[in-house]
N, C-alpha and C positions, 0 to 999 in steps of 0.2 A: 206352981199350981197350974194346971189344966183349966182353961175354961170352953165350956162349951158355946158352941152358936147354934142356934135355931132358927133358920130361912126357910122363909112360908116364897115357893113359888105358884105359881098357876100355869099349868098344863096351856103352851099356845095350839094345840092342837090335840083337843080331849075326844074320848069317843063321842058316836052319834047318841049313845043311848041314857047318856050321861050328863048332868051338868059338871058344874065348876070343879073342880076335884082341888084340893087344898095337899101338897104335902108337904109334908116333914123331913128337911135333910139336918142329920148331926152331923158337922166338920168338930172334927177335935186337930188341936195341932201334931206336926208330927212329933216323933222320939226324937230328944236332943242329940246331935251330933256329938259322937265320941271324944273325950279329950286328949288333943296330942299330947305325947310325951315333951316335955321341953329337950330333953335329947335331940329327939327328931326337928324342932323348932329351929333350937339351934345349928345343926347340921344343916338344912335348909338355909339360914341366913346367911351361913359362912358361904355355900354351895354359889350364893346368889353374888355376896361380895365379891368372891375370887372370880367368877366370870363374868363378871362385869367389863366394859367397854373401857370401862375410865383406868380399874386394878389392871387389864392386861396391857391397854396401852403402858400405864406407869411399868410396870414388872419386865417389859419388852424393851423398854428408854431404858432403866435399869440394866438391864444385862448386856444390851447394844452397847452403851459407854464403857462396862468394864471389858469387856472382850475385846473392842477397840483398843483399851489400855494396854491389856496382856499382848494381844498380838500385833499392838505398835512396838512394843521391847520384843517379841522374837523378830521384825522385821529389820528394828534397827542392829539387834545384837549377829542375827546374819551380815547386814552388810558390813558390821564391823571386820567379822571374821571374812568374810571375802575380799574383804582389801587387805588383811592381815598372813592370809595362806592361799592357796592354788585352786580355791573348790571350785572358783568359778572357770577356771581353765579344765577342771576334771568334768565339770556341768556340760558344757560345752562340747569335748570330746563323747561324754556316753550321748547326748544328743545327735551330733553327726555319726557316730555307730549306731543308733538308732535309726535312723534315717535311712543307708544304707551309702552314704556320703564318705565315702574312705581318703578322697583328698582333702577335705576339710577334714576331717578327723587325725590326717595326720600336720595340717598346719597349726590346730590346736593344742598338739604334742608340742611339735615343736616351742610352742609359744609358753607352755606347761615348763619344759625343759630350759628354755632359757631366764623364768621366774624364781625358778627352784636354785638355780647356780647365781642368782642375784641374791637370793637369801642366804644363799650360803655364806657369798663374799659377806656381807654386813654383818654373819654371826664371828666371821673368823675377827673380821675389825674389833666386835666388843670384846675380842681375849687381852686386846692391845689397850683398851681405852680406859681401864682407871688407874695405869699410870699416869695416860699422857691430863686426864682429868685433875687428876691431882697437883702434878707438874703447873697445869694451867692457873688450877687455884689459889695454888702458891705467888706463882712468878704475877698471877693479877691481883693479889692481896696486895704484894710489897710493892707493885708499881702504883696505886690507886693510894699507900698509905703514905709514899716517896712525894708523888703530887701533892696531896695534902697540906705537908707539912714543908714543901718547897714555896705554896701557894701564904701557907701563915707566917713562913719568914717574909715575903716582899708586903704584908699588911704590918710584920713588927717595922721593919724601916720605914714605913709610909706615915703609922702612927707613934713611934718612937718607944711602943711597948712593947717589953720581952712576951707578953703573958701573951701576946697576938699571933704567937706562932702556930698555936694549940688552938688557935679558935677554930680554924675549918675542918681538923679531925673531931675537935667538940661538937661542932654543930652536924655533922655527917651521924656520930653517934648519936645524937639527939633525935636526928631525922629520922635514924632506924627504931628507937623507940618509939615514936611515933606511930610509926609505922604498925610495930608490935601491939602497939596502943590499941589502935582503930582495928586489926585483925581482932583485938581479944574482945571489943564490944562487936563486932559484925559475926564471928563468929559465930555464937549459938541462933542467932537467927538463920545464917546461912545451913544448918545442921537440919532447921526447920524447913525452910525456903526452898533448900537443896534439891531434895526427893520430890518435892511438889511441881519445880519447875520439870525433872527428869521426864516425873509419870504426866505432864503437862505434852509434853513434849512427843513421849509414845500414846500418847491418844491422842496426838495430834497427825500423828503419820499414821495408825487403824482407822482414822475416820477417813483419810483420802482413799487408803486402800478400799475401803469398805472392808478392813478384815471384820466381818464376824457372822456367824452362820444365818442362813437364810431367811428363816422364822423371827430374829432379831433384827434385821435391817428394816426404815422407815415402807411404806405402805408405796409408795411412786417407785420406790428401788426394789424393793420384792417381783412388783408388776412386771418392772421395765420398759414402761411407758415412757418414750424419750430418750433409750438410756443409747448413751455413744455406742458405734463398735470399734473396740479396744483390742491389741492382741492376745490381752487375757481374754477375753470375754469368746473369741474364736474358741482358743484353743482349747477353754473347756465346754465348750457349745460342741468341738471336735470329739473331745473326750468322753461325754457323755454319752457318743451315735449308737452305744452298742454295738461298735464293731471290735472284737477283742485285740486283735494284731494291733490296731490303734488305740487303741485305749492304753496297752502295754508298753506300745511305745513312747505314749506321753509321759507317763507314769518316770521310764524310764531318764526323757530329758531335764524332768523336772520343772526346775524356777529358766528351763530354756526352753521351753517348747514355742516359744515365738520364733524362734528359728526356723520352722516349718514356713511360715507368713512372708510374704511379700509387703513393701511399706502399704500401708493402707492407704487408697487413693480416692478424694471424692469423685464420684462419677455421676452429673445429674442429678436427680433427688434421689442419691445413696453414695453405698462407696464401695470399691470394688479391692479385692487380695487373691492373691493368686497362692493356693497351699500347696507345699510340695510331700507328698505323702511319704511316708517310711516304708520301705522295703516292706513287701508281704501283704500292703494295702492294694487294691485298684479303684479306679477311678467310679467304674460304676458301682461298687458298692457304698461310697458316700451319695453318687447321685440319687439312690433308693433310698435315700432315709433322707431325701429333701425337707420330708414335713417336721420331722422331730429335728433334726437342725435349725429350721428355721423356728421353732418352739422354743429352742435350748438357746436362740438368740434373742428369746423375748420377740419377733415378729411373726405374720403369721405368714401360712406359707404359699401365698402367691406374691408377696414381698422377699423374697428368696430366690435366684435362681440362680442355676450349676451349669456351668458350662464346662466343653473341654478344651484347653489352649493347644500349642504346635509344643509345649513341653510338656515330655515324658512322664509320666506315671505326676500329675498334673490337674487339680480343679480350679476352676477361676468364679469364687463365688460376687452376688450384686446382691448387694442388701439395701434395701431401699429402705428412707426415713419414715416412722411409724408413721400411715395413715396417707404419705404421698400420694403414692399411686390409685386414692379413691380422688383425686383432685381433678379437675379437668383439666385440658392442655387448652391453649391458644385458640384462635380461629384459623382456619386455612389463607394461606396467602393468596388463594384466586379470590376468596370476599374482598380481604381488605386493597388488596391491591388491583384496582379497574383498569391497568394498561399492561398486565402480564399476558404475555402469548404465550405460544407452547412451537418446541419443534422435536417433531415426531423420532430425527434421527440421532441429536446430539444431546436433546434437552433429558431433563428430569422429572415426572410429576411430585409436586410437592404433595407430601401421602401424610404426615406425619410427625409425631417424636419418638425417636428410642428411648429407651430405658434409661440413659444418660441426659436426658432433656437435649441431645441433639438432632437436628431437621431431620429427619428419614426421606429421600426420597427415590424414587423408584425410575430407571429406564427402561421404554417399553418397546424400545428398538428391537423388529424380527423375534418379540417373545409370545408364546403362546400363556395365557393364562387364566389360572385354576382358584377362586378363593371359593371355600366350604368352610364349616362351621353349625351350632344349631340354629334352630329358628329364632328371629326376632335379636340377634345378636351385633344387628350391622352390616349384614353381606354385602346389600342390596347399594348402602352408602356408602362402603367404602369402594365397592366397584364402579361406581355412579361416580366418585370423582376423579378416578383414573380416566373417564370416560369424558367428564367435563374438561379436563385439563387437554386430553386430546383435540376437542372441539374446538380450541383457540387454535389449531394448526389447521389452516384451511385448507391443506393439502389432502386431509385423511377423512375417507368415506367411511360409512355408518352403514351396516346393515341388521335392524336389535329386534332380539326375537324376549317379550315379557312376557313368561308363562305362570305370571303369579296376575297378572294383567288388575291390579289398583291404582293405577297410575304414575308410579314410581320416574318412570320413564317417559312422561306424556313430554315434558320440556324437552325433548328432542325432536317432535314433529318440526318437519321446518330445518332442520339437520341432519338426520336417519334419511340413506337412500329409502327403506323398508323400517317400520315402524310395526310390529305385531304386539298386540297386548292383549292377555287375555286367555283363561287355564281348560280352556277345551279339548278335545281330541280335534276338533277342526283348528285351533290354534295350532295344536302341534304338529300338523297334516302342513300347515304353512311356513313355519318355523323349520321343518325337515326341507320343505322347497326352497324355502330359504338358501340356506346353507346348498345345500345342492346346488341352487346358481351361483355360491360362490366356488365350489368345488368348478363349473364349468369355469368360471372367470381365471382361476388361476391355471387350468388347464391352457385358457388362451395365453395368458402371458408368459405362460413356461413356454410354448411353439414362438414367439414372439423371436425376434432376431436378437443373438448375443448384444448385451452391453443395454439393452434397452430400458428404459427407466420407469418405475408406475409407481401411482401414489400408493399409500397404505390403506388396505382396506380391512377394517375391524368388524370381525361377524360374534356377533354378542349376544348369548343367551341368559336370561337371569334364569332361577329356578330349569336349570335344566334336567333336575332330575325326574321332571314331570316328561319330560322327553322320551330320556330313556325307559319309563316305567310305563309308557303310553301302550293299550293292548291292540289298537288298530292295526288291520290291516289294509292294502291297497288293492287296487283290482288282480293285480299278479299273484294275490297271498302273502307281500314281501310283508311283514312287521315295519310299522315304525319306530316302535322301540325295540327295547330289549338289548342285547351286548353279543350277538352271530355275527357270522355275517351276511345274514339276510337282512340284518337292521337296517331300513334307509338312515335314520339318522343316527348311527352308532357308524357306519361305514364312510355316511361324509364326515365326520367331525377327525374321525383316521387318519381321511386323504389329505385336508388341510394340515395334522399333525404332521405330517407325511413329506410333503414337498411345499406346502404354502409361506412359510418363512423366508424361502429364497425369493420367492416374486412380491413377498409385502401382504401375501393374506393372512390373515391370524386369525387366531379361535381365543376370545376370551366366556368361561362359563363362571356362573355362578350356580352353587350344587346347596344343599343344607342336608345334616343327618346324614354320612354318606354311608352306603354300603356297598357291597362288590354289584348287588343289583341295581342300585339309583346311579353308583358312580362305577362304571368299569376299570376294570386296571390298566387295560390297554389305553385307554383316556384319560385317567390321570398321569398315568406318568408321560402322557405326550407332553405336557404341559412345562415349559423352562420354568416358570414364576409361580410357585404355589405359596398360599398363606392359608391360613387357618384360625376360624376364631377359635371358640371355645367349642368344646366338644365334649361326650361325656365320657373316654375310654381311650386308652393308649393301644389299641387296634384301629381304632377310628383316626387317631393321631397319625397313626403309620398310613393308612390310605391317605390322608390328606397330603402328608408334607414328605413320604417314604419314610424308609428303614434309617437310612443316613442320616437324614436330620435328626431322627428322636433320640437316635444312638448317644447323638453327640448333642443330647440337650434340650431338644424342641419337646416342650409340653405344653400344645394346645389342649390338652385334657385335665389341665390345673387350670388353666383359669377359671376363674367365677362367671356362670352363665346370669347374666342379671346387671351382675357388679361390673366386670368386664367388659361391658360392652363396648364394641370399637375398636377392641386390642386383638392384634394378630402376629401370629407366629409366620415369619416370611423364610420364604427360603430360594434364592433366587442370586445369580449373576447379576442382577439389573439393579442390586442394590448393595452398599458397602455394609459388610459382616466384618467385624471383626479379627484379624487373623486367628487362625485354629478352628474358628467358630464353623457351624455348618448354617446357621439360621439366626434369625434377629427378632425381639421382638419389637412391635412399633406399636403405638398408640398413635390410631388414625384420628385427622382430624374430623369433627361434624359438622355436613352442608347441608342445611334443612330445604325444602320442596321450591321456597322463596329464596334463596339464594342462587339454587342451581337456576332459579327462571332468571336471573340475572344475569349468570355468567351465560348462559345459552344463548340468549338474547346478545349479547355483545357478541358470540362465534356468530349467530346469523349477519350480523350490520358485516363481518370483515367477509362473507361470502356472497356469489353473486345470485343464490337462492335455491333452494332446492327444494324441488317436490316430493315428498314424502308419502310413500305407497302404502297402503293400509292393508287389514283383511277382508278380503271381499269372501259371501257366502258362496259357496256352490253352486252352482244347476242357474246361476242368476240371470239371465238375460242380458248382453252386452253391447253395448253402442263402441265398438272399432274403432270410429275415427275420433270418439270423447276422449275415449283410453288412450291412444295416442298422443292427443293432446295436453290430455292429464300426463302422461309420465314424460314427456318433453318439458312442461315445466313454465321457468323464467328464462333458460339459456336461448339466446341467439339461435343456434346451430346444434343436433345433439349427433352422434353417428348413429345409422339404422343398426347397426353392432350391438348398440346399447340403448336402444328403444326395445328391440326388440327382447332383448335381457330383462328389458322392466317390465315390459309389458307379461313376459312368462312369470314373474313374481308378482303380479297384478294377478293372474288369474292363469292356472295350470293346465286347468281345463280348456281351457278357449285358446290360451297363445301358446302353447307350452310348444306346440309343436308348428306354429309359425316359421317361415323361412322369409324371405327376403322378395319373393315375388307374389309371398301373402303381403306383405306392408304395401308394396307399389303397387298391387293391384286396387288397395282398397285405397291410398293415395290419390290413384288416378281419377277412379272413378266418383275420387269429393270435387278434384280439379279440374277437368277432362278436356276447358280452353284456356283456361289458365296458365302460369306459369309452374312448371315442373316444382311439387312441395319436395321430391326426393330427388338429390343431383348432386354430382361430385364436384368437391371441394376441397384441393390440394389434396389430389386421390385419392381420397377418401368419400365412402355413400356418409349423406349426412340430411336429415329432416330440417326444413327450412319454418321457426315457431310462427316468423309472422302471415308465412302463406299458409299456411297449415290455420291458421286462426282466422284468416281472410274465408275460408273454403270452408270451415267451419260455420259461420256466419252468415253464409252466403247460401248454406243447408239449413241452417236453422231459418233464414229469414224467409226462402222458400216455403218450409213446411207452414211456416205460421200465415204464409197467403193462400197458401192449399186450404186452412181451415178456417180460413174467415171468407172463402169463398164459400 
């Protein structure tokens, strides 16, 4: 029955003309909902039972155990039959003819051939053996019944009884009764027992295997979270690449396709096997299908890499342990260790781990170098500790040009001859003069007399792609950037490619995002030591590291930009690769802002000081004899050679074109009774700090009585 309601509301907002207004709403309830069929009811229950969580797990443990069972009896009943007949010498053979292995294929004949004439002899033996069976049976009946009753005559003399002859053949039958006894009650239970231990036994060998299809194995072995790599597990991770010549020819080796594998070796946090591919396969068509291999191994695919080894038709895959390589590495050895130095010509900078968790490290002896990658990926750090590790060798000058200029580099003031920081076009206006004094510098020591020795001097751009993409021009119209060669700083970066190696100058850049415009080609490939982080493109990969490397393996364009951060594709003489290999990868280590003020701090106490030249603005007004005193420093003695050098990297404008009788002019006229500030010292011109700071002093202390008069 329907009941009705009747709700009296009041209008909260009645017209003006109106009072109260009272109305009447009827709610009746709605039409009863249709009755389901119990058909559908029940459909629905069942529906809900059978997918249920709790029925499929059960249904799933169900079928996993018997499949287990059955495919523990075809694995045991195989091996039966393989120790029984030749299959496994015929497995073997169509493997190595698969392969394209004709010497193994034909030692496996051979071996085939000499099993088959063994089984021959043993079948001819059984045409001979139930005479001589019978014969035996006999002749050991009557010698067994002979003892017996030799054994009852010496107990009849012993006991004096005839009847004692018969007792050890009596009691022997007795024993066999016995015997007969215990078999007829053990019997029917063993009839029962039997088949239970059998099928006990083959599901006990389908559960090691994991025989049973995918959907039925537990929820951790479906995933493959943790799971080993096996040379099953390869060779159908091989199988599945979709590449058909391989696939055919698994198919073809069968229960041998391990034979393809090399023993599986741990290698650092994984393990490494070297596959030897079958005829008709090539190496870069497994390398292209990196990801689905490393999927089909249950890892994912920057946990996978493919390299090529010095053997033929040849992959040498690294499988690293789920989740390894999201782990950090160690600390670098300059933190923990406070008394390591560095030498520029024989040592190593410690950079790292490879992929094997061993040391990586890098020598930077007469190498020019290149590390690129994308933004925020590491560049700037892992360059910065090639850079600190140098700095304990107090032989080697600094000239660093930071054109991202946030300070990255500030902890070098105090050890950088030149010190630029900072993303201007007047930044890179300075960082091009830069480099250009050093182009002149090496020019000097290339004229320099055979056999003559100089220290290493390292010209260091971070972010140099602001360099070359800078749109300034100079007063002549030459571009500062760009990649002609009108480029100032595209033409010095050349010349030091060029010849500066032999005299100790080097060019190390740091580039991000390269292209043929940020990064020229003639400039990268000056470069001996190129590494790469991540990147997003295997053209981008090929600028960074060349043709060569990627051919043969390097993909900075797999790793994970984010994830990876730190990890670099190397490619370099200066560091040990693996044979075959072209390239390495390393996991650099991390030196944060406060560490490197550490290690820097220890390179300044082992040197005798050095004054670090900054950016000065243009057009600025200059005090001569300050600057002079500014770029002479803390040293004793400097040679006017190399004042004057600093002083043009001080300011391009005012000294650039300086010569040697501008220094002694304005010299003279700070000292003019004084003792000579510029005078030769073991023939050599050399600026004298402390007269030079007397003369200074003696101008300042002047001017200040000029104006207190």
């Amino acid at each position: 029955m329907t009941e009705n309601v009747i709700n009296l509301h009041k209008d909260t907002d009645p017209p003006a003309d109106a009072g109260s207004v009272t109305t009447l709403t009827v709610v009746t309830d709605p039409a009863p909902a249709p009755i389901v069929p119990l058909w559908v009811r029940s459909g629905r229950a069942i529906r809900r039972i059978a997918t249920h969580e709790r029925t499929t797990t059960t249904g799933r443990t169900i079928a996993r155990h018997s499949i287990y069972t059955f495919n523990g009896g075809r694995i045991i009943t195989r091996r039966a039959w393989d120790g029984r007949t030749g299959a496994r010498y015929e497995r073997m053979l169509r493997a190595a003819e698969a392969q394209g292995n004709l010497e193994v294929a034909e030692e496996w004949e051979e071996r085939l051939q000499r099993f088959r004439e063994a089984r021959h002899r043993r079948r001819m033996d059984l045409l001979h053996s139930p005479e001589q069976v019978a014969k035996g049976i006999a002749v050991g009946t009557g010698v067994s019944i002979g003892v017996l009753v030799a054994l009852g005559i010496v107990m009849a003399l012993n006991t004096k009884e005839v009847g004692d002859v018969i007792t050890p053949l009596k009691a022997t039958i007795e024993f066999i009764g016995t015997l007969i006894h215990i078999v007829q009650v053990v019997w029917p239970y063993a009839v029962v027992l039997g088949p239970l231990f059998a099928l006990l036994g083959m599901w006990s060998v389908g559960r090691h295997q994991h025989a049973a299809p995918q959907w039925a194995l537990p929820a951790n072995v479906r995933s493959g979270e943790g799971e080993p790599i096996t040379p099953s597990i390869v060779v159908k991770a091989l199988r599945d690449l979709g590449i058909p010549a391989l696939r055919n020819a698994i198919k073809e080796m069968g229960d041998v396709g391990a034979s393809m594998l090399s023993p599986i070796t741990i290698a650092g946090c994984g393990v490494e096997v070297d596959v030897t591919l079958p005829s008709g396969v090539s190496t870069n068509e497994v390398q292209n299908k990196r990801r689905k291999l490393a999927e089909n191994l249950t890892r994912h695919e920057h946990e996978v890499f493919i390299t090529i080894p010095q053997a033929a038709r040849t992959v040498r895959l690294w499988i690293a342990d789920s989740g390894a390589l999201d782990e950090p590495i160690g600390p670098s050895p300059l933190v923990t260790d406070d008394t390591m130095t560095a030498d520029y010509a024989k040592g190593r900078a410690p950079w790292g781990q490879d992929l094997r968790g061993d040391a990586a490290a890098l020598s930077l002896y007469q190498r020019h170098l290149l590390i690129t990658g994308l933004s925020n990926q590491g560049k700037t750090v892992a360059l910065r500790s090639l850079a600190l590790w140098l700095s304990l060798d107090r032989s080697v000058q600094f000239l660093m040009g930071d054109l991202k200029g946030v300070g990255d580099w500030a902890m070098f003031d105090g050890l950088a001859d030149v010190l630029i920081q900072g993303p201007t076009d007047e930044h890179v206006i300075q960082v091009t003069e830069m480099v250009e004094s050093a182009v002149d510098e090496m020019n000097r020591r290339i004229q320099a007399p055979p056999g003559t020795q100089f220290p290493p001097l390292i010209v260091l751009v971070d972010e140099a792609q602001v360099a070359f993409m800078c749109p300034v021009k100079d007063d002549e119209g030459r571009p500062y950037g760009g990649s002609k060669a009108t480029s100032r700083y595209f033409m010095a970066v050349r010349k030091i490619h060029n010849q500066g190696r032999a005299v100790n100058v080097l060019m190390w850049q740091g580039t991000q995002d390269p292209t043929n415009e940020n990064l020229p080609k003639l400039v990268r490939e000056g470069a001996h030591t190129r590494a790469s982080l991540a990147l997003g493109t295997e053209s981008q990969a090929r600028m960074a590291l060349g043709d060569k490397a990627v051919d043969g393996g390097a993909a900075p364009n797999l790793l994970r930009p984010g994830l990876d951060r730190g990890t670099l594709v190397v490619a370099s003489d200066g560091i040990t690769i693996p044979a075959g290999q072209s390239s390495i990868t390393v996991r650099t280590h991390y030196i944060d802002d406060d560490a490197a003020v550490v290690i820097t701090d220890r390179a300044k106490a082992m040197r005798d000081g050095v004054t670090t030249l900054t950016l000065v603005e243009r057009g600025e007004e200059r005090d001569a004899l300050a600057d002079i005193a500014s770029v002479v420093g803390d040293a004793p003695r400097v040679r006017t050679q190399d004042v004057l050098k600093r002083l043009a990297m001080l300011s391009e404008d005012t000294y650039g074109k300086w010569s040697f009788s501008d220094l002694k002019r304005v010299l003279e006229e700070a000292a003019p009774d004084g003792p000579d500030i510029a005078y030769k010292s073991d023939g050599v011109m050399v600026v004298h700090r402390e007269r030079l700071a007397r003369a200074l002093a003696n101008r300042d202390g002047e001017g200040s009585a000029s104006a207190s008069e």
